[in-house]
N, C-alpha and C positions, 0 to 999 in steps of 0.2 A: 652392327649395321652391315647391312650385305647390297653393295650396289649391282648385284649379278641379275640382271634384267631378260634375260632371251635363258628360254628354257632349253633349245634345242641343239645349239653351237655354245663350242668351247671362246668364253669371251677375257679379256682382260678389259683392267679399269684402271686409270692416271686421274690423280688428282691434280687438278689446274689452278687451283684455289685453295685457301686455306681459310675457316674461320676467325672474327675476331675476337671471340672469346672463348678459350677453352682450346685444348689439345687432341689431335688428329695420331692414332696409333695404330702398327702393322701388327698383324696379330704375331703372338712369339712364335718361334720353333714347334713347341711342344703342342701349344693350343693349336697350332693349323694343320699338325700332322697326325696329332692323336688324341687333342678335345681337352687336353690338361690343364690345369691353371701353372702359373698364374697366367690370364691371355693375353694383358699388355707387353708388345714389344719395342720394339723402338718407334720413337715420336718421329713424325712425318712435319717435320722443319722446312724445307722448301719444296716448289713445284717449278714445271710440274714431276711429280713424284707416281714411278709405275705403285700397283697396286700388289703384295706379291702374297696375301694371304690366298687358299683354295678358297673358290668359289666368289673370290674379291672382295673379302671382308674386310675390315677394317672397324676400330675403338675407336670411339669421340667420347675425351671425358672433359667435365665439367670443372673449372674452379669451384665451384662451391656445389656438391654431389647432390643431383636434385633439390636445387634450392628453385623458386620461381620468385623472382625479383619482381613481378609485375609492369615491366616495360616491355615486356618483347621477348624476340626468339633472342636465345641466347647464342646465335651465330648461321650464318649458312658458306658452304662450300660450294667448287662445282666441279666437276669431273667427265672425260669423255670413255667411251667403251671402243672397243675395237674387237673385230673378231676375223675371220678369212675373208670376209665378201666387201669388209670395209671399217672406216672410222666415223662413230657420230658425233655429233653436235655436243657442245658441251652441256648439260643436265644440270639443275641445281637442288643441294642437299640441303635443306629447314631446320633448324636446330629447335623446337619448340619444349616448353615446357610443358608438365603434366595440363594445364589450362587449357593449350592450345591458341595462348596468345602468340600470335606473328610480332602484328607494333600496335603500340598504342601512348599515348598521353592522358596520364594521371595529376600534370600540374602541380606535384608537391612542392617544388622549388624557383620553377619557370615557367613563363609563356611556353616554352619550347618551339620557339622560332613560327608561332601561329600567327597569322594576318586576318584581315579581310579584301572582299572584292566585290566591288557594286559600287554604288551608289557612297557608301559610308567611308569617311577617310580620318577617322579617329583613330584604327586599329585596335588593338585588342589591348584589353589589361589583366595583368594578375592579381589576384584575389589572394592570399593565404587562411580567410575563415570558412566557417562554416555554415550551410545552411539547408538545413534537411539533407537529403541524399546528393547535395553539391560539396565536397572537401576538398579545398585548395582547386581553383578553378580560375576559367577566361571569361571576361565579362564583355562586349560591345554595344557601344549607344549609336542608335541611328541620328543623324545629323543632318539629313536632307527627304525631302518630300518631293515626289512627282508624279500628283496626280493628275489622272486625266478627266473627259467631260464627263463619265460615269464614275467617279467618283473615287478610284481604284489607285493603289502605288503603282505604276507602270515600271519603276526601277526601284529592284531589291537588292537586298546585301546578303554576304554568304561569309562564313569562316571559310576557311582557304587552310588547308591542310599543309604542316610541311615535307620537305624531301625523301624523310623517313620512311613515308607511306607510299610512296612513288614506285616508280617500275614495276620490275617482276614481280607482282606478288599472285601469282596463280595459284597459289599452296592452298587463299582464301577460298577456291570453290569451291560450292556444299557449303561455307561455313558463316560465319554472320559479322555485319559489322555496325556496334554497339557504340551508342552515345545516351549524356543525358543532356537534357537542356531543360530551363529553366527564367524567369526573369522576377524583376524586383524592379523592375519600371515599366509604366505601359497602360494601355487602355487595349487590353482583349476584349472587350464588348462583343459583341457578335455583332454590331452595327461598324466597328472599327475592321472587325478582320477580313482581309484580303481574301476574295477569291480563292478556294484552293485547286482550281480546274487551272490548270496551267502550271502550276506551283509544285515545284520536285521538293521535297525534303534535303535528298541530296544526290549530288552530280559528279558522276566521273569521266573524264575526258582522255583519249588516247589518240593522241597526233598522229603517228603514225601506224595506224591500222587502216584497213580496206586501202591498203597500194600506198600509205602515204595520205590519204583523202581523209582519214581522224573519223573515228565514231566517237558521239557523244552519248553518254546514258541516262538515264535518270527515276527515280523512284519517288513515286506522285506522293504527295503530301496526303490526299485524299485516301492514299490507302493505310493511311495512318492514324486515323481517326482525329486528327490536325494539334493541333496545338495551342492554346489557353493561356497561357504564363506562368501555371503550374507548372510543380516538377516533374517530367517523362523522361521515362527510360523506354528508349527508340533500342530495336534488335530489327535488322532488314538482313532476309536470308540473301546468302549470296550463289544465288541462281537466274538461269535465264524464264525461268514459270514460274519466279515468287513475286513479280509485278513490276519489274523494272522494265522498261519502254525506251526505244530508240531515238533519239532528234531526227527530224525528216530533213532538216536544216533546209525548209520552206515554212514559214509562218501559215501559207495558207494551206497545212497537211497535219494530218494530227499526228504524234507520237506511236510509234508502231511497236509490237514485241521484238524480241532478240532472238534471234537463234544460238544452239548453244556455243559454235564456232565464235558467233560474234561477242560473246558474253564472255569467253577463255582468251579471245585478243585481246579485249580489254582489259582484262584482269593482267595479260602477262605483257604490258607495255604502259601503265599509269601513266599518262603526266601530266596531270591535275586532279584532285577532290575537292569538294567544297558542300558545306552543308548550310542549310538555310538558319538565319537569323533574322531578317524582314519578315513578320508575319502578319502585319498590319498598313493600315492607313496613319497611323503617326507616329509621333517617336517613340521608341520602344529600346528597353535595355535589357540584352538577354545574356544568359552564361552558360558556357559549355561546360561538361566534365568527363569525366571513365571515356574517353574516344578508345573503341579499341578493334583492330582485327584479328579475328579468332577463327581457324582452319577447324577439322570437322575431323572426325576419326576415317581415319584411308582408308579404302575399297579396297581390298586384299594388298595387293603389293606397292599399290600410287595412288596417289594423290590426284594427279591432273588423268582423265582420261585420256585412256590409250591413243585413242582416235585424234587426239589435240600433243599430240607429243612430237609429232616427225617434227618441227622446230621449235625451238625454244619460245617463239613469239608466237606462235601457234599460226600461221600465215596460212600454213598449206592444211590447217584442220579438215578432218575429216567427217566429223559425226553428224 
């Protein structure tokens, strides 16, 4: 792993953070001076810790040597650089597996701390069986109705993601975020289903982005060919031109695109997601599964564009 970022000045790099799984190591004597094995050298135990391999390299090994547990990055660090003109911001390092899963919820054992938000106040339940492409899964039953004179749910219900998924996750752009869903109660009719002009699929909110003022996102149900009570496997790219739309937070303004600045604040300050489970006019029992966010093979050297990097939140983006 080489955090040597600036081509043109001589830089150093301090580790500010440590992972929580898995071991952070200075390359030895031998490997930084003449390329030799063996190249781990001593473990990088506390911070923050200067960086003293050439060119700021640094070992991150694994407890279990490319294994892919299917929960997630198996850890992130973060670390600041300094060179003569100054010190940056602290940077954060992704520990992913070959998949390229960040986080996700699989349900084998738990809810894993999932809710709901709307209208529905049952919460969610675990499942341990099977059913079609659902294995161990959240199920939720709507419980209330309100409809208006056209005949419509005026108030839906949503899964409510938990903390896991929250903040920084900018590593997601370029890359996709995958769910199934599913029901085993309900009346899909096409006479029963809701409206999908108006209806995100799913929503992510970041409080404080644009000053503090919170952008809200969301990715129209309609550009998804909607949903039935069958089993779908949902993939929405994570970009600002694959159909995700702004809240104007005026009712009487339609949904606008994102620019890509606004689209990298949101992603690198989460504090909320939520995916849709109301997709009718009555009650209806639907289940989640495979939720997962999955980053994208990096653009030569990073991940997040250049132009979105001068802060960690991306505030002062540029592109």
């Amino acid at each position: 792993m080489n955090l040597y970022t600036c081509y043109n000045l001589k830089t150093s790099a301090t580790i500010t953070s440590l992972p929580d799984s898995g071991i952070l190591f200075q390359l030895s004597h031998n490997s930084n001076k003449h390329g030799y094995d063996p190249k781990i050298g001593t473990p990088i135990v506390s911070v923050p810790c200067k960086v003293t391999g050439r060119n700021s390299r640094i070992i991150y090994q694994r407890p279990n040597y490319d294994r892919d547990l299917g929960t997630g990055q198996w850890g992130r660090f973060t670390y600041y650089s300094t060179d003569k003109e100054g010190e940056s911001l602290d940077g954060t390092v992704v520990l992913v597996p070959p998949s390229g899963l960040v986080v996700g919820s699989s349900f084998l054992s738990s809810s894993e701390e999932w809710s709901t938000t709307g209208n529905q106040k049952n919460g969610v339940i675990h499942d341990r069986t099977s059913r079609g492409i659902m294995n161990h899964f959240i199920f939720a039953t709507d419980d209330s109705l309100n409809i208006n004179q056209v005949g419509n749910d005026i108030d839906v219900w949503y899964f409510k993601l938990p903390s896991k998924f929250l903040g920084w996750q900018s590593i997601v752009y370029r890359g996709q975020f995958k769910f199934d869903l599913s029901s085993f109660g309900g009346d899909f009719s096409k006479e029963r289903q809701n409206p999908s002009k108006g209806l995100n699929i799913v929503e992510i909110s970041c409080v404080k982005c644009n000053m503090n003022d919170g952008i809200n996102i969301g990715f129209p149900l309609s550009e998804t060919k909607g949903f039935d009570g069958t089993s779908k496997s949902f993939a929405l790219n994570m970009t600002e031109s694959s159909g995700w739309l702004k809240d104007p937070k005026n009712s009487l303004l339609e949904w606008k695109v994102l620019t890509q600045c606004e689209f990298i604040e949101v992603l690198s300050g989460i504090s909320s997601i939520r995916i849709l489970g109301d997709f009718t006019t009555w009650y209806e029992c639907v289940s989640l599964d495979n939720v997962q966010l999955i980053t994208s093979k990096p653009l030569k050297r990073f991940q997040v564009p250049i132009c979105a990097q001068t802060t960690p939140d991306a505030r002062r983006c540029t592109c």
